[in-house]
C-alpha positions as CSV (number, residue, x, y, z in Angstrom):
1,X,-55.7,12.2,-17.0
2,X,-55.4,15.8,-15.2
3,X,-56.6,18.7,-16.2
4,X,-56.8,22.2,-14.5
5,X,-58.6,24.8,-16.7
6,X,-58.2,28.2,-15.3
7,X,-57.2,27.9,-11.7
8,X,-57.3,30.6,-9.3
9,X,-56.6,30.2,-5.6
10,X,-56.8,33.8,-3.3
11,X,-56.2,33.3,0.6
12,X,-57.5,36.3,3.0
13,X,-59.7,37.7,0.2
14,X,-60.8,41.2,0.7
15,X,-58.2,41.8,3.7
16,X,-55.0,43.9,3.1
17,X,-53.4,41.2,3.2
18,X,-55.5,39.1,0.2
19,X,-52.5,37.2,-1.7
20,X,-53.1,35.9,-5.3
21,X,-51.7,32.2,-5.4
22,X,-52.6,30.6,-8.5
23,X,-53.6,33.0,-11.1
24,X,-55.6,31.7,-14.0
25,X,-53.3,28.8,-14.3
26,X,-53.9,25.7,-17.1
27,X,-52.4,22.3,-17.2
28,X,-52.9,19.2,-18.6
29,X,-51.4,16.0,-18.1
30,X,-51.8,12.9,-20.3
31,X,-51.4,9.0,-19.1
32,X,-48.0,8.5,-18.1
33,X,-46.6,12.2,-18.3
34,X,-44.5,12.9,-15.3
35,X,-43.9,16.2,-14.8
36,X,-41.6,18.1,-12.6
37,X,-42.4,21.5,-11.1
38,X,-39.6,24.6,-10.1
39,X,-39.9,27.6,-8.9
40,X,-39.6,29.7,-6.1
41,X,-41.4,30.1,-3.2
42,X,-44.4,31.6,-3.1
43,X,-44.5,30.7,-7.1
44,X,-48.2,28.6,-6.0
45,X,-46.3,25.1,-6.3
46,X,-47.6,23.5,-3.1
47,X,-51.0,25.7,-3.7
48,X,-51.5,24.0,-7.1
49,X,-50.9,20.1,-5.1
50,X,-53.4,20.8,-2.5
51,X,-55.7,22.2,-5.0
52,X,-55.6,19.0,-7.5
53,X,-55.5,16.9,-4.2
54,X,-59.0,18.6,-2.5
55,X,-57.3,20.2,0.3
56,X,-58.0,23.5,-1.1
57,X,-61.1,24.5,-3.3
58,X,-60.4,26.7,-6.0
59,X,-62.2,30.3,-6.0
60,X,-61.8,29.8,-10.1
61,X,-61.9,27.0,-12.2
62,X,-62.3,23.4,-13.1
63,X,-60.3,20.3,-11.4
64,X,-60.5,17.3,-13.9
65,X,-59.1,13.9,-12.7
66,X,-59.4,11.0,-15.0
67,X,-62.2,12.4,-16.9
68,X,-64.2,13.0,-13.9
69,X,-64.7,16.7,-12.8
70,X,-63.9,16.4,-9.0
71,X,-63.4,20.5,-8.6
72,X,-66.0,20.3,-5.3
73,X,-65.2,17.0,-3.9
74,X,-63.6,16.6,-1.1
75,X,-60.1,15.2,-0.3
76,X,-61.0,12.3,1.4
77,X,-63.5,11.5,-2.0
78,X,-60.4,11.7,-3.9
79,X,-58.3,9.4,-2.0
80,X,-59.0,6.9,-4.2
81,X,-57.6,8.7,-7.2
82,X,-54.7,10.9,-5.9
83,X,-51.7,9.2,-4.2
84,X,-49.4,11.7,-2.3
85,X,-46.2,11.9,-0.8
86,X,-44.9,14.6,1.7
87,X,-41.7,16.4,2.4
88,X,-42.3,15.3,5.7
89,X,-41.2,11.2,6.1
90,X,-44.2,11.6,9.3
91,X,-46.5,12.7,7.0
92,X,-47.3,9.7,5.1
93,X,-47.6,6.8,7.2
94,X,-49.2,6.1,10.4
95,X,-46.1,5.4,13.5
96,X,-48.3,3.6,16.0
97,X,-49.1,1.3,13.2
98,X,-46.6,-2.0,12.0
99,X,-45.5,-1.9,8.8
100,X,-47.8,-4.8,7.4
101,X,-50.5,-2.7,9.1
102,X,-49.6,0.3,6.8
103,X,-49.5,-1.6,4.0
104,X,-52.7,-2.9,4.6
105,X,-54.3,0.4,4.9
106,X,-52.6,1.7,1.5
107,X,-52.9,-1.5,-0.3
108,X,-57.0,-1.6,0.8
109,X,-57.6,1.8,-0.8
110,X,-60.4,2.1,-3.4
111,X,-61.6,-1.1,-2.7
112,X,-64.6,-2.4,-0.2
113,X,-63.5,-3.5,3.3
114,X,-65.3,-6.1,5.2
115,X,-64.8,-7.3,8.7
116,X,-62.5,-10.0,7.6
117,X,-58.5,-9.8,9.3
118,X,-56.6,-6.9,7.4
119,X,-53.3,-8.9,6.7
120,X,-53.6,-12.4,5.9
121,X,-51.1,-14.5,5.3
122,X,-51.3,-14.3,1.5
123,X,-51.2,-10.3,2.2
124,X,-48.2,-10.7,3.9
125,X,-46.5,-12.3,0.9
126,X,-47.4,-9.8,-1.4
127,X,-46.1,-6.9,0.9
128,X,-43.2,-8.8,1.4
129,X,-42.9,-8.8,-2.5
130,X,-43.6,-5.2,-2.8
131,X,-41.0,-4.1,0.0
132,X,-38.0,-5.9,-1.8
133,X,-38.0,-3.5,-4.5
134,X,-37.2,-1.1,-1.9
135,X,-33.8,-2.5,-1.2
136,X,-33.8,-1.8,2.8
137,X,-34.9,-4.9,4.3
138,X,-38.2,-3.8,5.0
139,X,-39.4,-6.8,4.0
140,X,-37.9,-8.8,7.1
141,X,-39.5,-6.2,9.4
142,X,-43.4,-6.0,8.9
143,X,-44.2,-6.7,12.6
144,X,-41.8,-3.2,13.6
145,X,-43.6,-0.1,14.2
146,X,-43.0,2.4,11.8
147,X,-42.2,5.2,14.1
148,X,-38.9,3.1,14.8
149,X,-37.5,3.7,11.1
150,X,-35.6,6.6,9.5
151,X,-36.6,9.4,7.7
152,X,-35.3,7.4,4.6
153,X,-37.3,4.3,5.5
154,X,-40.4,6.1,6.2
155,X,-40.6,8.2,3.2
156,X,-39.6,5.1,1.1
157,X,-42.5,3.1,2.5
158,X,-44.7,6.2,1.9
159,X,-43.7,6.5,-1.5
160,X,-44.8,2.3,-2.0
161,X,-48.0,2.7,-0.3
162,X,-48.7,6.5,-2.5
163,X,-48.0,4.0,-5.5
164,X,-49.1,0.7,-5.2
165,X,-52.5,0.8,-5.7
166,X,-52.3,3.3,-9.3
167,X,-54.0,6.0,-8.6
168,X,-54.7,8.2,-11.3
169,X,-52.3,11.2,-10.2
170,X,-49.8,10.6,-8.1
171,X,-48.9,14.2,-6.3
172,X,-44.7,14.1,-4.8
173,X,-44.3,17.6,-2.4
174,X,-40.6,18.1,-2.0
175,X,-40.7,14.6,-1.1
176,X,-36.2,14.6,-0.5
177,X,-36.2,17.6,0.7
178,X,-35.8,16.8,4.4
179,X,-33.6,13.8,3.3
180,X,-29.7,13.4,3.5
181,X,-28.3,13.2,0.1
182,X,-27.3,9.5,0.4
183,X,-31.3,8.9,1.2
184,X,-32.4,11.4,-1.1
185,X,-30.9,10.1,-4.1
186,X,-32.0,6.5,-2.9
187,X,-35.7,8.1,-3.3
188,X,-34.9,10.2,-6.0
189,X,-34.6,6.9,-7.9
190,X,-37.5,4.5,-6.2
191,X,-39.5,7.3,-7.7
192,X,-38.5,6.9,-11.2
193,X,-38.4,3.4,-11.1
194,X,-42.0,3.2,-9.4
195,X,-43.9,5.7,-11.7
196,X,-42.0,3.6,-14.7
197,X,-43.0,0.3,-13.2
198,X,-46.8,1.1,-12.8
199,X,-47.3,3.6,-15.6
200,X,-48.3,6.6,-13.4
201,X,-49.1,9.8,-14.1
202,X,-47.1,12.3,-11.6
203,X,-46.4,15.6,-10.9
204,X,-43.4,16.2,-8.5
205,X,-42.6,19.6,-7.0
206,X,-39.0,19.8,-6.4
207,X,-36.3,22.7,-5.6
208,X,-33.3,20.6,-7.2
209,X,-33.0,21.7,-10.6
210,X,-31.2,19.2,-11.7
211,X,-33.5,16.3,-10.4
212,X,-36.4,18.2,-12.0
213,X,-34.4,17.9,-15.7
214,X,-33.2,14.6,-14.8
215,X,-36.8,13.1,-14.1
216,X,-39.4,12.7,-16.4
217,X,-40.5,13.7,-19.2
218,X,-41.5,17.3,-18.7
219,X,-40.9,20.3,-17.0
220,X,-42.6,23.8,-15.8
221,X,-41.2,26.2,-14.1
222,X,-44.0,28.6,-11.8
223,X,-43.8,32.1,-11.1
224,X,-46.0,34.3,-9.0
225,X,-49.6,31.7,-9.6
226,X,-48.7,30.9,-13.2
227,X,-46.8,29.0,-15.1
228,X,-44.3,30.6,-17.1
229,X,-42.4,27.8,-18.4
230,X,-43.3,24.4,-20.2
231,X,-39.8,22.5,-21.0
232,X,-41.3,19.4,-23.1
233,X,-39.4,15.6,-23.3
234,X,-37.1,16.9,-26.4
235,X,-35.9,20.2,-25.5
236,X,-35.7,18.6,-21.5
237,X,-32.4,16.6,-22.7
238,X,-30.5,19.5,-23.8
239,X,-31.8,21.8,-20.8
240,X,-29.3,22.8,-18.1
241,X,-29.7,24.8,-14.7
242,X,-27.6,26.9,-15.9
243,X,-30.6,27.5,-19.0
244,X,-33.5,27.4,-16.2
245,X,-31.2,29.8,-14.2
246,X,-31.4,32.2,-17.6
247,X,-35.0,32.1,-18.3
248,X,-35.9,32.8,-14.4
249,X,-33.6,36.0,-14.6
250,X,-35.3,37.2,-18.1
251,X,-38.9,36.6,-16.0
252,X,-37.5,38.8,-13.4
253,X,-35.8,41.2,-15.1
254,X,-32.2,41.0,-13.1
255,X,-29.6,38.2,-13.0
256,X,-30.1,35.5,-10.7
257,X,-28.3,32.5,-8.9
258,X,-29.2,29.0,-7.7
259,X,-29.6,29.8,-4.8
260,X,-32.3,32.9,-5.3
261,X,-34.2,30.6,-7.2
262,X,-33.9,27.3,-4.6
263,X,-34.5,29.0,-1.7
């Protein structure tokens, strides 16, 4: 479903101030692998998104999505195949826009837009569907601007909209990060219920190391534009932070706490 075969990302090249980001890296993803990504910064984890999303082009490498090589394609060409969301709740969703109108926009992704009204009734039904697995009352309120909800709300409707219309990778940056912990843990676990519910394949970068053990079904761990450990489904159950903790220190060479390796 995703594969990156020898990655490597340089910014400012032949400046004194040329930084290596992703360094040779390989991954591969099958269909339905969600995988969690830790490290610290500066370890190429939002590099590596923006990379398999077309933001950046790679100086090295091939980018493989679905069985199509899409290394030189442009982001908005892979819209239809990456779904993202941001640490930022403004990032993913337009404010001026309603809800419905969101929706419309996400849901109508991929597919071939005439000139007819972009919500119909029957639309509205369905979004109103959609938004009840949400469990915030969205669906009562597809005629209020989206600039008028929460952080929470927004970044829950994002998540919907970067899911509902499967694409091939779905790409989560930090996406709780800017959350409350009441509101992140409600999106902590839209997100597992969403990539269950329509079989995606993800890959979520995420400081909280417990989060990253307790989702999905695989984790690496990043270090200086590589990645220097892959934690599979099996050995993920019995891994701790306190572990993750103990394998960053041996990569470093000196003993480390959560917070050295969170912030």
């Amino acid at each position: 479903m995703l594969q990156l075969e020898n990655i490597t990302k340089r910014f400012f090249a032949g400046t004194v101030n040329e930084r290596t980001a992703l360094d040779g890296l390989n991954l591969k993803l099958g269909e339905g692998d969600f995988v969690t990504v830790i490290g610290s910064n500066g370890a190429g984890k939002s590099t590596l998104l923006n990379v398999i999303s077309g933001r950046y082009t790679p100086d090295e490498g091939q980018v493989t999505i679905d069985g199509r090589r899409v290394t030189r394609q442009a982001e908005h060409r892979r819209a239809s195949r990456v779904g993202r969301v941001f640490q930022d709740p403004m990032a993913g969703t337009s404010p001026h826009l309603t809800i419905e109108e969101n929706l419309a926009i996400a849901f109508g992704r991929g597919q071939r837009r005439g000139l007819g009204l972009a919500v119909t009734g029957s639309k509205r039904e369905v979004f109103r569907e959609e938004l009840k697995s949400l469990e915030l009352g969205l669906e009562n309120r597809l005629q209020m601007r989206v600039g008028m909800l929460s952080g929470g709300q927004r970044q829950a409707l994002s998540l919907l909209m970067a899911t509902y219309a499967k694409p091939a990778i779905l790409l989560l940056d930090e996406h709780t990060a800017a959350l409350d912990p009441s509101r992140a843990e409600l999106i902590t676990r839209l997100t597992g219920e969403q990539v269950a519910r329509h079989h995606l394949t993800a890959l979520m970068v995420t400081h909280n190391m417990q989060q990253a053990i307790e989702l999905g079904n695989r984790l690496i761990m990043m270090h200086e534009g590589r990645i220097v450990l892959d934690v599979d489904e099996k050995a993920k159950k019995n891994t701790t932070p306190e572990h993750l903790l103990e394998e960053f220190g041996k990569i470093k060479g000196a003993t480390l706490s959560d917070r050295t390796l969170l912030d």
